[in-house]
N, C-alpha and C positions, 0 to 999 in steps of 0.2 A: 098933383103933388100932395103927398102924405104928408099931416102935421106932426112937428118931433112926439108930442103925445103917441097918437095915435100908433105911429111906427115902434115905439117901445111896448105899448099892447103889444102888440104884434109879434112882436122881438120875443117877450116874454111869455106869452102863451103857447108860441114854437117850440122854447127850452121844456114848458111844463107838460105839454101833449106829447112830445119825446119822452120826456122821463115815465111820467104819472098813466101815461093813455088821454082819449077823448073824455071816458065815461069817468076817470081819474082827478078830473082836473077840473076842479068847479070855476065859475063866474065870480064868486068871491076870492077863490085863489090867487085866480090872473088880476083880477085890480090890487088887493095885498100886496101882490108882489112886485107890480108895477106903478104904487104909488099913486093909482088912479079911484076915480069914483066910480061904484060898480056900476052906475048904469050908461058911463061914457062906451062901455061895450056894444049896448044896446045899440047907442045913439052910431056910433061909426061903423060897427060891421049889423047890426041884425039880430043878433045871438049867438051862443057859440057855435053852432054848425058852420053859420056864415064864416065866422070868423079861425075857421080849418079852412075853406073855402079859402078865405083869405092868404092863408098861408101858402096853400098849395099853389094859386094861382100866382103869387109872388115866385115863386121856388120858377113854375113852369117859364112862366115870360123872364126872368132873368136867362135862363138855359137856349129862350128862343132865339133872344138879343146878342146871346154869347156865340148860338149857331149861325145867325145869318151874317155875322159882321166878319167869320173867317170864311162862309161862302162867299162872300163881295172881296174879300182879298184875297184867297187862295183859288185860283183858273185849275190847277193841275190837280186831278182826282184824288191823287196818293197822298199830296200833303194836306189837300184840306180833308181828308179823313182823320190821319194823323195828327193834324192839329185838333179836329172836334173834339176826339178821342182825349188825349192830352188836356185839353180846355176843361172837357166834363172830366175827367178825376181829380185833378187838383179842385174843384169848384164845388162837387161833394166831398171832399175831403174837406174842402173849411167849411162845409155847410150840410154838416152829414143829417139832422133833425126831419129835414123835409123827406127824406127817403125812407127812416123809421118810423114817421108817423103815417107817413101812407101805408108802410107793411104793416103796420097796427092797426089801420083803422080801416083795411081792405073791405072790411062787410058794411061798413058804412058808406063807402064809395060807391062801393056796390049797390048798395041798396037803395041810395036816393041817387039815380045819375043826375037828376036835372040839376042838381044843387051844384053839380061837379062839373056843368058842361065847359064851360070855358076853359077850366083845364084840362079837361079832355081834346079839346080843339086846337090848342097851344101844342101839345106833344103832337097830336096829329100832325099839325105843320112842322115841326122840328123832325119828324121819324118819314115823312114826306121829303123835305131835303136827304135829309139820309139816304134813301132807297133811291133818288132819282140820281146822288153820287156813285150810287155802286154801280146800277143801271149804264152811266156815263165808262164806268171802270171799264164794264164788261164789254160794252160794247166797243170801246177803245182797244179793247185789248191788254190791257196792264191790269186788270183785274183777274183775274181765276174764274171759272166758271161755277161759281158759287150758288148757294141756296141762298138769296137774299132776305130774306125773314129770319131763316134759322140763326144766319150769319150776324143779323141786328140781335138777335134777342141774346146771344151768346156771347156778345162783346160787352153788351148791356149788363147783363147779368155777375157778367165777371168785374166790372166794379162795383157795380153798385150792393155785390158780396161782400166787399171791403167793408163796407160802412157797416151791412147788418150782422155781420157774423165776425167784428172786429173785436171784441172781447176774447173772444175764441183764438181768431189770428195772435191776440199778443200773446196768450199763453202759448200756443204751440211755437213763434219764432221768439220765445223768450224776451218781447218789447216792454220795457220797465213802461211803469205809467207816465205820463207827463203832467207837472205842476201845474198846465195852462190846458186852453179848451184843442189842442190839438190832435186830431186824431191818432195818426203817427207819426213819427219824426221824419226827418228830411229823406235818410238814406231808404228805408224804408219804400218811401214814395218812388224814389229813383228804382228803386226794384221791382215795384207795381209799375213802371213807366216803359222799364225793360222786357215785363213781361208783357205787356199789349202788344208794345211795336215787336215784335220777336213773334207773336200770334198775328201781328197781319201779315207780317214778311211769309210765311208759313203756310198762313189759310188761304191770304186776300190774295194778295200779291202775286202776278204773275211774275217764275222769275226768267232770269235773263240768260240766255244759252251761252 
């Protein structure tokens, strides 16, 4: 159990490595702005690498927690697809930070994986469920005979485009900014929500004679 301190680091260095970058964002910055003493960083995460580490691995095991708990409720292949689906874009939509800071900080991920393994290992099991539902699709039959990699990485990608290329999105579908930290507004999502399920019906989904 994280101590409320510690969890406002946390809180706070995710806002400032989103905005500013890794290389951006000094050790002085995140206690400043979190009201802490600079070396309670030290003391709870390590330094700042750890403490992207930190972030990231928060980000991955909430997403794992979110996937396993609609595999143990959802038996039927289609809806627990639908539902993961559903689950992770509302879930980066309130928590878009974690997805821009990994596309920002890609060479460093890269470049030290040991630092990164745990969340590495975390996705692995979460993209593991995944595959083993389509696997179930397909072999059931209510699946399409799909390219299952291509098919993860392209459903993938098309949200989690929302988040990184969402500046862009509001100009082009003309979305006024929002007063609060929300990405886009309701109706908005409902049409990202429309546009999934409408690409499984289409791609995934075998349909019905």
């Amino acid at each position: 159990m994280m101590t409320d301190r510690k969890v406002r680091i946390l809180d706070v260095a995710e806002e400032l490595f989103a905005k500013h970058g890794f290389s951006g964002t000094t050790t002085r910055l995140i206690s400043d702005t979190a009201n802490a003493n600079i070396a309670m960083i030290s003391y709870y995460f390590g330094g700042k690498e750890k403490l992207l580490k930190a972030i990231l691995d928060r980000f991955a095991d909430d997403i794992y927690v979110l996937v396993k708990k609609i595999e143990e409720k959802e038996k039927d292949p289609k809806e627990r697809l639908k539902s993961w689906l559903m689950s992770y874009l509302e879930y980066v939509f309130e928590h878009p930070n974690p997805i821009n800071i990994a596309n920002l900080q890609l060479n460093l991920v890269t470049d030290k994986p040991d630092l990164f393994i745990s969340t590495r290992q975390a996705f692995d099991k979460i993209i593991g469920l995944v595959y083993s539902t389509l696997e179930e699709g397909k072999e059931s039959g209510v699946f399409q005979p799909i390219d299952i990699e291509l098919t993860v990485i392209s459903l993938k990608s098309t949200i989690e485009n929302m988040v990184l290329q969402s500046e862009l999105i509001k100009q082009d579908f003309n979305i006024e900014p929002a007063d609060d930290d929300i990405l886009f507004p309701e109706s908005f999502r409902n049409r990202v929500k429309e546009h999934i399920l409408s690409l499984l019906q289409s791609h995934v989904f075998k349909h019905s004679k």
